[in-house]
Backbone bond lengths (Angstrom), bond angles and torsions (degrees), N, CA, C in turn:
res aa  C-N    CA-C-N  psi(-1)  N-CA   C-N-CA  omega(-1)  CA-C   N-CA-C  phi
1 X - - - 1.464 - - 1.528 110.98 -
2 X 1.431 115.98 -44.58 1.025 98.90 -173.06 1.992 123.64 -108.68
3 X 1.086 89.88 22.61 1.578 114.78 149.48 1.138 122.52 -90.39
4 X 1.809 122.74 -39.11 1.279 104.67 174.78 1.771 108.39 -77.47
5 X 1.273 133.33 -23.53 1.347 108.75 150.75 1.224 141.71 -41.74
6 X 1.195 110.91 -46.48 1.768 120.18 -179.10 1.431 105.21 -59.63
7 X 1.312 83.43 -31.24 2.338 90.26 179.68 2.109 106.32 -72.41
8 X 1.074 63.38 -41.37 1.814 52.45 -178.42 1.466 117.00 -94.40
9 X 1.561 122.92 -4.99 1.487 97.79 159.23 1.830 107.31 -85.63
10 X 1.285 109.60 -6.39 1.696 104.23 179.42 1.369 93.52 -67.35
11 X 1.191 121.48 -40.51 1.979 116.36 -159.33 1.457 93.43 -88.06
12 X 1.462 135.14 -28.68 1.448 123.85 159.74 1.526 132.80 -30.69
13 X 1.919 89.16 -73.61 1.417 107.84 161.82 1.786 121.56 -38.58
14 X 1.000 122.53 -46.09 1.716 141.57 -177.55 1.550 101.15 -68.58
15 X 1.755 127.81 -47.80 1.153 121.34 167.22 1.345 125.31 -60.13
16 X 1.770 113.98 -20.92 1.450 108.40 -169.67 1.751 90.24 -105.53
17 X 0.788 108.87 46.98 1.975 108.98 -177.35 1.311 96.59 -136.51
18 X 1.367 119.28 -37.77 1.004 118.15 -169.85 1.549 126.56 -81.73
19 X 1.682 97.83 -36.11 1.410 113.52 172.93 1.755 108.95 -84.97
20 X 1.303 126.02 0.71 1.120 127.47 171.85 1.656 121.39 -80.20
21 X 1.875 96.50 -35.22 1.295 127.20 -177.50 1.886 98.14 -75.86
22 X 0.958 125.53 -20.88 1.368 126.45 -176.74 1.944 119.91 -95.80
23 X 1.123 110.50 107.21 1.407 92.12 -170.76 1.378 118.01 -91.62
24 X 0.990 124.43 -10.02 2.077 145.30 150.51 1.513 92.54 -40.99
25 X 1.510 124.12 -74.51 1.441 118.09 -153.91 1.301 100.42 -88.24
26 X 1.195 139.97 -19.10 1.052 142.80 172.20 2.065 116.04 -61.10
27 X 1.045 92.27 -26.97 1.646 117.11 179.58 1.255 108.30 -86.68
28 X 1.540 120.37 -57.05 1.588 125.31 170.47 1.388 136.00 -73.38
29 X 1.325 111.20 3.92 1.927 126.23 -154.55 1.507 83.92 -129.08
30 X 1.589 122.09 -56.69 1.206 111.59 -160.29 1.661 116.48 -115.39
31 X 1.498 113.64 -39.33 1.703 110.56 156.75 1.008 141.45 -62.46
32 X 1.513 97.15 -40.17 1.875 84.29 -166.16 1.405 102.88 -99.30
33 X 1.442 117.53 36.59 1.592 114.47 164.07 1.734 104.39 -96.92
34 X 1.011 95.14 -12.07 1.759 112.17 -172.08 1.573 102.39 -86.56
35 X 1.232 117.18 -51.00 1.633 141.82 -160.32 1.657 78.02 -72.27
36 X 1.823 137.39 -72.38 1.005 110.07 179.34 1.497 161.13 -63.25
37 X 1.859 94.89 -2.25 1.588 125.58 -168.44 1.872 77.73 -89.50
38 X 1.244 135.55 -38.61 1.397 110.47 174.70 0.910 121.93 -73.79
39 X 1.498 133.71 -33.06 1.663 125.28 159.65 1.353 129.38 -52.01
40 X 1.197 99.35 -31.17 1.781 97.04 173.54 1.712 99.57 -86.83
41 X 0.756 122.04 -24.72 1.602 102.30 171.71 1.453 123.67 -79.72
42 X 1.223 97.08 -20.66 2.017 107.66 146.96 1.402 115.24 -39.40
43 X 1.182 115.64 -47.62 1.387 121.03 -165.67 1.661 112.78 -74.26
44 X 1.204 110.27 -22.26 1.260 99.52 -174.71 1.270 124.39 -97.42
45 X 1.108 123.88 4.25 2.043 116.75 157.82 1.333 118.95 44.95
46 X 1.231 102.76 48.58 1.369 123.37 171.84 1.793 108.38 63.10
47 X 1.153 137.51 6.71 0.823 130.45 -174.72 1.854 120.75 -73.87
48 X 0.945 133.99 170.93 2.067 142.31 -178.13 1.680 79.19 -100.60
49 X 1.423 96.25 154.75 1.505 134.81 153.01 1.649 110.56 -124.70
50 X 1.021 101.54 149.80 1.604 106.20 -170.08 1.711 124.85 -2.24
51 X 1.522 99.04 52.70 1.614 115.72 -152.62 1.116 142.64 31.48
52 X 1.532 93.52 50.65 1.502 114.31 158.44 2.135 111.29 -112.47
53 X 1.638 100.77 138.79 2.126 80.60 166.50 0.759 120.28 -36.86
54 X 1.022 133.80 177.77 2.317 128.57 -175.42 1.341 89.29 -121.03
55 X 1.399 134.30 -8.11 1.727 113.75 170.65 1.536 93.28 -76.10
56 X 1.732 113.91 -46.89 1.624 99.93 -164.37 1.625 100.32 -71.55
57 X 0.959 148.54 -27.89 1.801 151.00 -166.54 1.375 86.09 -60.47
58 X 1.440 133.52 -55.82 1.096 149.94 -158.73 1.462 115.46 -61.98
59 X 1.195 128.34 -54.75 1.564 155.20 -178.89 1.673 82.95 -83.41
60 X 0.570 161.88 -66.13 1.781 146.68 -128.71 1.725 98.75 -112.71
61 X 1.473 102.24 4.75 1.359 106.24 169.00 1.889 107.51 -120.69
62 X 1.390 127.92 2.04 1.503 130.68 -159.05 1.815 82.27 -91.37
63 X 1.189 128.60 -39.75 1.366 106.34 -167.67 1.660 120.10 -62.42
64 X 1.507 99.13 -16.51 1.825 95.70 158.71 1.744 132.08 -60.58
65 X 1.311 107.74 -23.65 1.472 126.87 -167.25 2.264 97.58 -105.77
66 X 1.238 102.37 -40.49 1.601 94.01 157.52 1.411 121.67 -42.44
67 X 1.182 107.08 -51.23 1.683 115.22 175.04 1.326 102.84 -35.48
68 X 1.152 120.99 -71.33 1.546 134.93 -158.82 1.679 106.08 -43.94
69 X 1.683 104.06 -48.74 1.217 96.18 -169.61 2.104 105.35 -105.09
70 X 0.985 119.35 -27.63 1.670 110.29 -174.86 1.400 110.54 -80.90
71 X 1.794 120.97 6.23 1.291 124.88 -173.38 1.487 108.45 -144.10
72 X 1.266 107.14 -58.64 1.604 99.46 -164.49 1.778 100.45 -78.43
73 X 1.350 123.27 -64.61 1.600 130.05 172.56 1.674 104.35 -50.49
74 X 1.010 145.29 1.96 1.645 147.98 -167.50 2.060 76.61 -112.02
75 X 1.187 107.66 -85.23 1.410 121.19 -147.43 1.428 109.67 -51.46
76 X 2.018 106.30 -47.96 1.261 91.69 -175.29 2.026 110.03 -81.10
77 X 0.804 122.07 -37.42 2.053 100.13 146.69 1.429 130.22 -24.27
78 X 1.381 99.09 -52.31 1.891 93.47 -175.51 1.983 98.29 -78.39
79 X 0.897 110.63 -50.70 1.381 105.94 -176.85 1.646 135.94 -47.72
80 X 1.765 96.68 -39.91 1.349 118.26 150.54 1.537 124.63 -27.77
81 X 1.608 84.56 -86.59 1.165 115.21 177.92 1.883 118.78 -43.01
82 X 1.091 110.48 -68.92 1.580 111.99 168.35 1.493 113.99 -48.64
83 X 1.435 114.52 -42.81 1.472 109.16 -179.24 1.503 114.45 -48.69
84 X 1.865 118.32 -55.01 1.113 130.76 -167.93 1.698 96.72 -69.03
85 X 1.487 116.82 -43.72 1.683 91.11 179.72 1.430 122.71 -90.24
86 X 1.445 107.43 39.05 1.409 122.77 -174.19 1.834 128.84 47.11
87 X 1.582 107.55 35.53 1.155 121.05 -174.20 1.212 125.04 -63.86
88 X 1.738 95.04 -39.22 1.379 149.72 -168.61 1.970 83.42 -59.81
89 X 1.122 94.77 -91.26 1.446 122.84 -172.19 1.250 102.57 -35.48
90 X 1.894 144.74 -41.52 1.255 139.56 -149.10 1.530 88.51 -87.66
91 X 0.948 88.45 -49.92 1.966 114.52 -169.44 1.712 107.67 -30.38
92 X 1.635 90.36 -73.83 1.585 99.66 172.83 1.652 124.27 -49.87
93 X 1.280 90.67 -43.47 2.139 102.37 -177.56 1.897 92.98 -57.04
94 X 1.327 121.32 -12.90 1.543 103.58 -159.60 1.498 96.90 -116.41
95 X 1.237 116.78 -169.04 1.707 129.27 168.70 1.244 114.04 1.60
96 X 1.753 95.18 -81.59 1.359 122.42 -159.69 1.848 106.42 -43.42
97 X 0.951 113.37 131.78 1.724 109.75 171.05 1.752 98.15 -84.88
98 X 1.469 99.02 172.38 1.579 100.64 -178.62 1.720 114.91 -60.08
99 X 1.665 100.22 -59.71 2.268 103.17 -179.44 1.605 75.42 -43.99
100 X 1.525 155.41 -75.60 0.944 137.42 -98.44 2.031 84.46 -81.24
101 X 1.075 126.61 -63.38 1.054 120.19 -156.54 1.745 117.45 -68.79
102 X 1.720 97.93 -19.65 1.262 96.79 172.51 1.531 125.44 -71.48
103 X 1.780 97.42 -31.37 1.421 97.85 -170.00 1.680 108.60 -82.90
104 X 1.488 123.48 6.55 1.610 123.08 -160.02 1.799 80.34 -98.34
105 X 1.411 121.56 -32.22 1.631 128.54 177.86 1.454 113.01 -44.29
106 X 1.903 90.93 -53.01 1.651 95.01 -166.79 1.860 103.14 -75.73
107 X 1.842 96.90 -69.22 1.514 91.88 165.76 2.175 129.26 0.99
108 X 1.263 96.22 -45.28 1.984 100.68 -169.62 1.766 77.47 -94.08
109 X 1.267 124.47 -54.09 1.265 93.21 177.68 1.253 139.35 -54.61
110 X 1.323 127.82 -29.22 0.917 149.64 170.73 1.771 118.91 -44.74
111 X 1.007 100.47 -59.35 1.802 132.01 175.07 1.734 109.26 -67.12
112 X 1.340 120.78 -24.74 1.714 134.59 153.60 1.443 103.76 -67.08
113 X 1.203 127.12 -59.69 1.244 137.64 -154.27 1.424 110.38 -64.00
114 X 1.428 106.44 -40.05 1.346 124.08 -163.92 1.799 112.09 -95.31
115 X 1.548 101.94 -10.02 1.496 109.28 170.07 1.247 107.36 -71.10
116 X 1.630 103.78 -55.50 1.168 115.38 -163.99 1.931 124.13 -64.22
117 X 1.643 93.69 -22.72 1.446 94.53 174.78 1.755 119.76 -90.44
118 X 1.714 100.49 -2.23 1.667 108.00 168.83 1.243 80.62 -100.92
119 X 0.725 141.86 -12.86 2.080 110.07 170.24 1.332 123.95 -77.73
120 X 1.477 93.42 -25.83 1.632 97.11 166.97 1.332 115.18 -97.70
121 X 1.348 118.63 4.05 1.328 103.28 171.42 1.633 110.50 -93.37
122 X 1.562 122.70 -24.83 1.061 129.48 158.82 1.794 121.58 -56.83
123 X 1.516 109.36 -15.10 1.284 121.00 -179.21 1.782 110.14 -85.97
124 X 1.768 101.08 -34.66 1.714 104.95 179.32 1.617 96.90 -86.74
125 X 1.339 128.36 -10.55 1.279 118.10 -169.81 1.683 112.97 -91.40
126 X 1.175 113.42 -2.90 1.643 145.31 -171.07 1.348 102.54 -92.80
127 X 1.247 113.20 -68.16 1.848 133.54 -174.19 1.521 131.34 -87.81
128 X 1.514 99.68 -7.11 1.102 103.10 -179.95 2.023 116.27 -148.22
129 X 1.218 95.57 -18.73 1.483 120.54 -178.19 1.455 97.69 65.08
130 X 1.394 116.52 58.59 1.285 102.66 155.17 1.560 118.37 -133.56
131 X 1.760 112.42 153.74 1.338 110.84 -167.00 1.270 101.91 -99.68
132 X 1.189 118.56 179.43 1.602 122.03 161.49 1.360 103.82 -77.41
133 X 2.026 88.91 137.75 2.060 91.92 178.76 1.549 99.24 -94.04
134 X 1.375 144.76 -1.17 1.413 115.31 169.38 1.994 83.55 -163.06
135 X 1.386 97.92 109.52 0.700 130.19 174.46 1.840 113.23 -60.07
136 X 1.355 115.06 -58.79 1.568 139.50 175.82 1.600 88.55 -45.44
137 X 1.342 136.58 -80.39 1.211 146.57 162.47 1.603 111.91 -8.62
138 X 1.158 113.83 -57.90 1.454 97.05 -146.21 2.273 82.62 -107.50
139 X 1.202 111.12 -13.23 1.423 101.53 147.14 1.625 132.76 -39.87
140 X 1.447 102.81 -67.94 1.046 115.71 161.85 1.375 143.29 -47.18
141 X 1.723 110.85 -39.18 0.997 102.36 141.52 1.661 151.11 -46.81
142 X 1.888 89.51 -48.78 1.757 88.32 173.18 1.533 115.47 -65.42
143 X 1.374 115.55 -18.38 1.447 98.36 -168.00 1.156 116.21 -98.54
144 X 1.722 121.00 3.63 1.653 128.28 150.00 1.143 101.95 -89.45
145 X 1.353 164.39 -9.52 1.127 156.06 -170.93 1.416 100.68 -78.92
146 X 1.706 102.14 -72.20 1.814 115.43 176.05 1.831 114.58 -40.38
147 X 1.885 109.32 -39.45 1.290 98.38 -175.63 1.883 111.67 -75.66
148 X 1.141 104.17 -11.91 1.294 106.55 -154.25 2.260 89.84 -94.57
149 X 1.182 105.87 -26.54 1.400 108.57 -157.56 2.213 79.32 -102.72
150 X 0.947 122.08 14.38 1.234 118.70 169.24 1.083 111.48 -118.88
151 X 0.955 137.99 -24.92 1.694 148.05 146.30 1.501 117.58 -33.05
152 X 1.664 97.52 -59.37 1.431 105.58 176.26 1.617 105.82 -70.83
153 X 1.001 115.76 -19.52 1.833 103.97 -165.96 1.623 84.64 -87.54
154 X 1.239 133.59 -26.72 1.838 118.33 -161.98 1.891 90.57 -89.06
155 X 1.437 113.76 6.48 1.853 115.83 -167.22 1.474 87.08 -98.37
156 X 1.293 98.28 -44.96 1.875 96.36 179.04 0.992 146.09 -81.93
157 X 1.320 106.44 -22.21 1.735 133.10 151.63 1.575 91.30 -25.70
158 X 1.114 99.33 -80.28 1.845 108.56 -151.10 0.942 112.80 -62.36
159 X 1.443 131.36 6.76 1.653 134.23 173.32 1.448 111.17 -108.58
160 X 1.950 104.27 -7.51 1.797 101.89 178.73 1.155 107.16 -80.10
161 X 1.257 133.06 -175.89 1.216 110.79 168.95 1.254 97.71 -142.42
162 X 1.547 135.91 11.63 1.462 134.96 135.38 1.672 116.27 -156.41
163 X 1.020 119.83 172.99 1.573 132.83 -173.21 1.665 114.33 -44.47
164 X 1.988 97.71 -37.67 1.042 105.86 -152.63 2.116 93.74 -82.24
165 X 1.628 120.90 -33.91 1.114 112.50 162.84 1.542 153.92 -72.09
166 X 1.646 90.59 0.47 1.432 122.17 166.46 1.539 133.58 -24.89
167 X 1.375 100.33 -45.93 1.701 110.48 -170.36 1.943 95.41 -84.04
168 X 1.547 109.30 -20.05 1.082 112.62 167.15 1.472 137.04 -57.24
169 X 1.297 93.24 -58.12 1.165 98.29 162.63 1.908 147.23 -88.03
170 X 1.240 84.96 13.66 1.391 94.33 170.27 1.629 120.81 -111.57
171 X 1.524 105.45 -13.80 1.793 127.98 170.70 1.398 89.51 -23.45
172 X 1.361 107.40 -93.87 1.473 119.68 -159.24 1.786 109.99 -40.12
173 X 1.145 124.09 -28.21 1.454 117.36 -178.49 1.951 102.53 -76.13
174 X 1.673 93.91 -45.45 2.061 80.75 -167.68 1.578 93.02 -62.87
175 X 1.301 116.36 -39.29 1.884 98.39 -163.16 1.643 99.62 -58.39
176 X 1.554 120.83 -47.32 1.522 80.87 -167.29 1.497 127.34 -69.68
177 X 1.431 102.80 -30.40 1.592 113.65 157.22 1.377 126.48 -25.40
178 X 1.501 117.61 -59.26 1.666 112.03 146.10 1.539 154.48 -85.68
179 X 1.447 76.81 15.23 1.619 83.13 175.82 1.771 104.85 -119.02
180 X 1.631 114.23 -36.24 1.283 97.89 156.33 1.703 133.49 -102.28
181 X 0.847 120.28 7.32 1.466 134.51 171.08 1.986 122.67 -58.74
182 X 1.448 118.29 105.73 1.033 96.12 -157.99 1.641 129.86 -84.03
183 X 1.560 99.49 77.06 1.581 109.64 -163.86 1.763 112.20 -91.23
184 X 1.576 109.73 -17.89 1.457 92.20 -173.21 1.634 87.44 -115.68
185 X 1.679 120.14 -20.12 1.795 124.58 -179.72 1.158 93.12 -135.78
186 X 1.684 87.10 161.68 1.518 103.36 -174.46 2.230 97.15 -91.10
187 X 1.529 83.93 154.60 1.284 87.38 167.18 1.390 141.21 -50.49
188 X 1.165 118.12 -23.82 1.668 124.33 163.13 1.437 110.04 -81.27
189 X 1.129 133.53 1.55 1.524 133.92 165.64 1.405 109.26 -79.17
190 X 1.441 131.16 3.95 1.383 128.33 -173.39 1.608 89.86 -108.64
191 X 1.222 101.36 164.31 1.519 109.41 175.05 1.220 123.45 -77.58
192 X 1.259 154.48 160.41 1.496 168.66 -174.25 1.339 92.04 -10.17
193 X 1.836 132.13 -108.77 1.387 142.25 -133.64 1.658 83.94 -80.64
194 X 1.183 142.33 -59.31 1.395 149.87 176.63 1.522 121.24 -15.58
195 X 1.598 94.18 -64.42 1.688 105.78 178.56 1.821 105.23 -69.08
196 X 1.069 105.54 -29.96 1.595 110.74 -171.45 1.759 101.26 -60.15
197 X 1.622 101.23 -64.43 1.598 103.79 179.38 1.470 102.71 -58.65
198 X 1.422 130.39 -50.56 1.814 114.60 -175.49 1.518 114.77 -51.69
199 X 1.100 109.27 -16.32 1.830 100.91 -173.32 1.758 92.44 -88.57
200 X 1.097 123.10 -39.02 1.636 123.08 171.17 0.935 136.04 -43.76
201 X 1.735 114.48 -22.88 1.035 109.75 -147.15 1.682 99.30 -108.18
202 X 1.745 105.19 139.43 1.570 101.45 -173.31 1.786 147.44 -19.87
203 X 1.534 91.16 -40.39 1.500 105.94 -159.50 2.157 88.26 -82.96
204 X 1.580 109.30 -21.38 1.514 98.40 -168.75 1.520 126.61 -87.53
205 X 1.480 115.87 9.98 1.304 109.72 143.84 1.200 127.55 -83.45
206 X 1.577 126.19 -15.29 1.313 119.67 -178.80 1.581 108.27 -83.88
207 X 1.401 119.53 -15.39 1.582 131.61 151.32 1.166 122.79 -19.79
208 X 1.872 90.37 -84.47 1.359 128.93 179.03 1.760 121.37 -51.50
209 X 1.532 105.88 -38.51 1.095 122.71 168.55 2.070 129.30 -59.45
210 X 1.645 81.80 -38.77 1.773 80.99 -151.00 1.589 84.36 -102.34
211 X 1.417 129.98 -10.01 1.373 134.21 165.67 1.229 109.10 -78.03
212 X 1.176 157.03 -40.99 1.604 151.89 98.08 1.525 112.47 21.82
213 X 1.432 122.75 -79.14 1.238 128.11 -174.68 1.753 106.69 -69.80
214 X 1.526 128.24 -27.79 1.299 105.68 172.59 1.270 108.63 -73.61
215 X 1.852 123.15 -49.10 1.471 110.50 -154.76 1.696 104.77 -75.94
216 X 1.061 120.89 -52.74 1.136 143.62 173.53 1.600 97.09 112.07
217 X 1.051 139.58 74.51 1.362 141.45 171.34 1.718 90.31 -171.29
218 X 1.553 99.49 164.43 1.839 109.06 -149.99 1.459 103.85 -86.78
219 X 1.040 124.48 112.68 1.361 130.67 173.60 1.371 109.87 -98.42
220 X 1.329 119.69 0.33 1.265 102.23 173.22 1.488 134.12 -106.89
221 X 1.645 117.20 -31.80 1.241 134.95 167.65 1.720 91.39 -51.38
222 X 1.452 138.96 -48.18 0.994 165.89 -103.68 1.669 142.25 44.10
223 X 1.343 96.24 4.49 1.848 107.93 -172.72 1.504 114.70 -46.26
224 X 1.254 103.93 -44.74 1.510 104.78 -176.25 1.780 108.17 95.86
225 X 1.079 111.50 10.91 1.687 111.09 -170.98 1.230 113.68 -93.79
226 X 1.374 110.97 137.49 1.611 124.16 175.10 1.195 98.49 -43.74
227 X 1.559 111.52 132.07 1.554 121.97 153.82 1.457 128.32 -113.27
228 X 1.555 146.00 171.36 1.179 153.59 167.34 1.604 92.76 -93.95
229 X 1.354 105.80 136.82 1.746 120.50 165.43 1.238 115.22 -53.81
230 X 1.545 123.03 -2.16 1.782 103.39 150.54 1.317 108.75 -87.61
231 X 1.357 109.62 -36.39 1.778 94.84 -178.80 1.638 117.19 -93.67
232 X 1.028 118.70 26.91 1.675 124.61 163.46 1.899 86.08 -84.06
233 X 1.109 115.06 -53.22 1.462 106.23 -174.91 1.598 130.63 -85.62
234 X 1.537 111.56 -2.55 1.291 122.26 151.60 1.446 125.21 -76.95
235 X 1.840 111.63 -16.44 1.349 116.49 -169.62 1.863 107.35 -101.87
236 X 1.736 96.88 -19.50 1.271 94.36 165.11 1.449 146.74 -91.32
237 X 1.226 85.80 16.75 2.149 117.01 -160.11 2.017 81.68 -48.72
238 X 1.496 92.90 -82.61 1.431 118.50 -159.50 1.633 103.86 -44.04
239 X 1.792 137.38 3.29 1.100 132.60 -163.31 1.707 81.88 -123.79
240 X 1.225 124.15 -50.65 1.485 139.56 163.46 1.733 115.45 -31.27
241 X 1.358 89.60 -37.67 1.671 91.99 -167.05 1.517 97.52 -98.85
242 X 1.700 139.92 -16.12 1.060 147.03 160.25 1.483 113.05 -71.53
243 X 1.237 122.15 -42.71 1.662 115.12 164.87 1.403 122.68 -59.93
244 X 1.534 109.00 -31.44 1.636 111.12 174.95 1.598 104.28 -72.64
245 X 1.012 107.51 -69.11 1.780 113.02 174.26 1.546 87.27 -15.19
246 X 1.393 106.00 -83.35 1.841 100.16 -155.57 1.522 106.46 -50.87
247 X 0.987 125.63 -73.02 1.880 124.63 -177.09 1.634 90.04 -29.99
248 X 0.779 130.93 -83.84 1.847 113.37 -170.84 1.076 114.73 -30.10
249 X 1.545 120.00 -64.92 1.744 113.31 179.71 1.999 103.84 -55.45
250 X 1.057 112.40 -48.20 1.280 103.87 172.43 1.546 136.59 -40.89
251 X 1.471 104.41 -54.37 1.594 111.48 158.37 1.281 128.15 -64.78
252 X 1.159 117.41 -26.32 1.681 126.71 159.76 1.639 96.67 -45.41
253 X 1.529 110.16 -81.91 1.359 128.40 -169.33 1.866 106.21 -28.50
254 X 1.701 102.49 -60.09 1.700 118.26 175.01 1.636 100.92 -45.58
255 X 0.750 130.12 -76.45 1.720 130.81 -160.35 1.538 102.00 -59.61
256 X 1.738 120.06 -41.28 1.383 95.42 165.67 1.739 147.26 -76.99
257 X 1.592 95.15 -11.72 1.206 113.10 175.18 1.475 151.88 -113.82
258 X 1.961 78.68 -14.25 1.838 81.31 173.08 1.373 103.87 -94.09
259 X 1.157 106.16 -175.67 1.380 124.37 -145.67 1.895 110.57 -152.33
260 X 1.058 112.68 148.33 1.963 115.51 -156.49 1.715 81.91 -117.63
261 X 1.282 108.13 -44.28 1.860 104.09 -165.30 1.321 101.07 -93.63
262 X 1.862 122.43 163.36 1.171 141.60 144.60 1.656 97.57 -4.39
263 X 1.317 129.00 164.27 1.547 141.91 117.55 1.330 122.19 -71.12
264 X 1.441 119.16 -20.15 1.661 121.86 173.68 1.290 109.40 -131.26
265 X 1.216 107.52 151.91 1.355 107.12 -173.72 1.331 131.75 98.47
């Protein structure tokens, strides 16, 4: 056990060297999730969302759409990619056990994810003077979000069938991510069958969750009411118990589909 840790923060460390060494992924994993949390706050013209400003509703909802790109679009690329140049394959034949190499994947993701959501918290703490009200909370969130959105990227790996079709196959996941994800409206602002599937959909408990843990009032029932830090976490049970649901169907999905060898060859 505790070798295969040491193995996966070594392959951590190596993921964040590597994506540091890259200024393409370095731009797509970690900027332009930022570059787009300012366009959507363009959009809102000073207007409230379920009485919150709609720039802050906006920002305290972008760490759902980070996912997409500092974890799921990062992982299923690196995973691809190593698979086809048999990285995948050396990796496993050696030390590293399999959780070990998967979890050193998520781990560097993890450590992106978590820049990027103190950068924006240094960004609401600039524009608005506000801190995060439960910090423990919205931890937790990122670090089921990343395991759960790394699951899906090792599900999708195994359906690419190289590095170079990658951005392909993950299209269809960021669009619905931004088009149903409730980062600029809340989910009952969609119409009947719409709002039903947006509250379903994976990435919107970690929404519901980590927008909860910044404001500290309930974003998820939707009331909008001040809470005490026991009941930010009594109100997030039912968003908690929808993120686990998915990571199960997700790891199901991982064990049937990714893949250690080539697809050809």
């Amino acid at each position: 056990m505790k070798t295969d840790v040491l193995h996966a923060v070594r392959l951590a460390r190596l993921d964040l060297t590597l994506v540091g060494r890259n200024t393409t992924v370095l731009f797509n994993v970690l900027l332009l999730p930022l570059l787009m949390a300012w366009m959507f706050t363009q959009t809102q013209n000073g207007m409230d969302v379920a009485g919150v400003p709609g720039q802050l509703y906006v920002l305290t909802g972008v760490p759902g759409l980070m996912l997409g790109f500092a974890v799921f679009i990062n992982l299923v690329n690196s995973f691809t990619a190593r698979r086809e140049e048999l990285v995948l394959k050396r990796l496993r034949g050696g030390q590293p056990s399999a959780p070990a190499v998967l979890g050193g994947a998520a781990l560097g993701a993890l450590a992106l994810y978590l820049g990027q959501v103190a950068l924006l918290a240094i960004w609401m703490r600039k524009s608005d003077g506000l801190l995060p009200a439960n910090v423990p909370m919205l931890v937790a969130a990122a670090a089921l979000g990343v395991v759960l959105f790394g699951l899906l990227a090792a599900a999708f790996s195994g359906i690419t069938p190289n590095a170079e079709l990658a951005q392909i196959t993950v299209l269809p996941v960021i669009l619905v991510m931004m088009i149903g994800a409730p980062v600029v409206f809340p989910t009952d602002a969609l119409p009947g069958p719409l709002g039903v599937i947006s509250g379903l959909l994976p990435v919107t408990p970690v929404v519901e969750i980590m927008r909860t843990a910044f404001l500290g009032t309930d974003h998820i029932s939707g009331g909008g009411e001040a809470l005490s830090m026991a009941g930010q976490w009594m109100a997030a049970l039912p968003s908690f118990g929808l993120l686990l649901a998915w990571i199960a169907v997700a790891a199901l999905l991982a064990r049937w589909l990714f893949r250690w060898e080539p697809r050809h060859g």
